[in-house]
N, C-alpha and C positions, 0 to 999 in steps of 0.2 A: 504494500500500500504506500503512495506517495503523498506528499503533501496534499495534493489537489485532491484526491480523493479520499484523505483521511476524513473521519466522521468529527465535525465538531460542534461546541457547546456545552452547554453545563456537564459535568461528571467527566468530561474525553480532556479536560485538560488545556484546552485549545480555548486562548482570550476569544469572545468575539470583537470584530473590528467595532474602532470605535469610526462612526460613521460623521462623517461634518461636509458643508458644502461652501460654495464662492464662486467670483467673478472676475474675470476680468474685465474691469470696469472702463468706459471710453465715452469721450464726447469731442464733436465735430472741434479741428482745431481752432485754438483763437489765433487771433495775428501774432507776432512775435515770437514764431518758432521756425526760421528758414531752416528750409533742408527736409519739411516733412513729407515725406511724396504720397503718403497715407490718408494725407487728410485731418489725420484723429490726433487725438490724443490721451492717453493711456495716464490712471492712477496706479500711484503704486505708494505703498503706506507701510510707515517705520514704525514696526514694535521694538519699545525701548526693553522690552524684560530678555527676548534673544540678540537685541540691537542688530533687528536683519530689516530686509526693502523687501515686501511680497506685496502679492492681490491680496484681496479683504475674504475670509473665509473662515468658519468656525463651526462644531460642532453641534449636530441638531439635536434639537429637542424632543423630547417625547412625545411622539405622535404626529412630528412637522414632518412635512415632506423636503423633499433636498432641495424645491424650488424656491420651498417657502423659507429655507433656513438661508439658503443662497441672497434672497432680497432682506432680510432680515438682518442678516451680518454686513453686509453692505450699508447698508442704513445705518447700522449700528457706530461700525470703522470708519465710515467715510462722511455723514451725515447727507447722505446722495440719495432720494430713490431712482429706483433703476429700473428698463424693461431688458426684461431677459430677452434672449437672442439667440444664436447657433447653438448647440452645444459642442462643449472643447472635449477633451480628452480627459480622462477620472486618474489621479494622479493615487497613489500608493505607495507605505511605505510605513516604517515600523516608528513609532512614538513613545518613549516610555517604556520601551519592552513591547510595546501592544500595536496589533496592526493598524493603520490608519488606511480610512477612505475617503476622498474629497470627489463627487462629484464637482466640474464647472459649468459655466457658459460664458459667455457674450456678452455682455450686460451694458446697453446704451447708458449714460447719466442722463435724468428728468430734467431732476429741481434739487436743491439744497445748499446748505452752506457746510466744509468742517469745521469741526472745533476739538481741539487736542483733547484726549483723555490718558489714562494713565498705561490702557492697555495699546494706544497709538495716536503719538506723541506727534507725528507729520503726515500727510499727504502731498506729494508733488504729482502735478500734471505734465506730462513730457511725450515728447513726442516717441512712437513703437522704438526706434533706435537708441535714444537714451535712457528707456525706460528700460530696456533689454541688458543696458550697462548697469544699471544700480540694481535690479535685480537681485536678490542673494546665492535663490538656490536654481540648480542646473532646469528642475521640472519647473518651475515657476516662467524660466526660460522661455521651456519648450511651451508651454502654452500662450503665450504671448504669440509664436511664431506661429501657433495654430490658429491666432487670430482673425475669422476672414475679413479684407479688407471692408468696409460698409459701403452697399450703393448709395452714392447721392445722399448720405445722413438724412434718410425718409422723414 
């Protein structure tokens, strides 16, 4: 028996994943970013407690769905609401010992202002090329690049 087909949950020994969702969040660019051939412009937001540069993503709640935890945290992190969009790629990986699951997507910005809290201390707007450098971790990357460009910012 392999991993993937091992039996798991209660009594086998085997964490279930903890499950959380996010976005990569974008809004049509403003003036003063030459160079963006994209159009957009991409958040990306500083958690001071691992002092890293990621999308806004967290851990759902009991009985939310991954769509609803995705706008949720978003709103939370960035003080944005947002309309979901494509969806990206479900990134994975172990946390604490324990598997992690992040569904994403796409996520237009609406309406909103930020305002620093303790669990994320900055948001910058930048355009997909600089956002792709401040970036922390390599999957945070690769979704950004999974990005599809937006027709026409409908």
């Amino acid at each position: 028996m392999n991993a993937a087909t091992a039996p798991s949950g209660p009594g086998t020994g085997a964490a279930a994943p903890v499950l959380a969702a996010g976005c990569v969040l974008w809004r049509p660019a403003v003036s003063g970013h030459p160079g963006d051939s994209a159009g957009i412009e991409v958040a990306v937001i500083h958690r001071p407690k691992w002092d890293d540069w990621s999308h806004p993503k967290g851990k759902r709640k009991r009985g939310e769905t991954a769509e609803e935890c995705a706008l949720r945290e978003v709103l939370e992190e960035t003080g944005h609401r947002c309309a979901l969009g494509a969806r990206l790629p479900t990134v994975r990986y172990t946390a604490s010992g324990r598997p992690k699951v992040v569904d994403y997507w796409a996520a237009r910005a609406l309406s909103g202002t930020f305002a620093p809290t303790r669990e994320v201390d900055a948001l910058l707007w930048l355009p997909p090329a600089e956002a792709r450098a401040r970036l922390t971790r390599p999957q945070d990357r690769a979704l950004l690049d999974a990005l599809p460009v937006p027709p026409a910012h409908r």
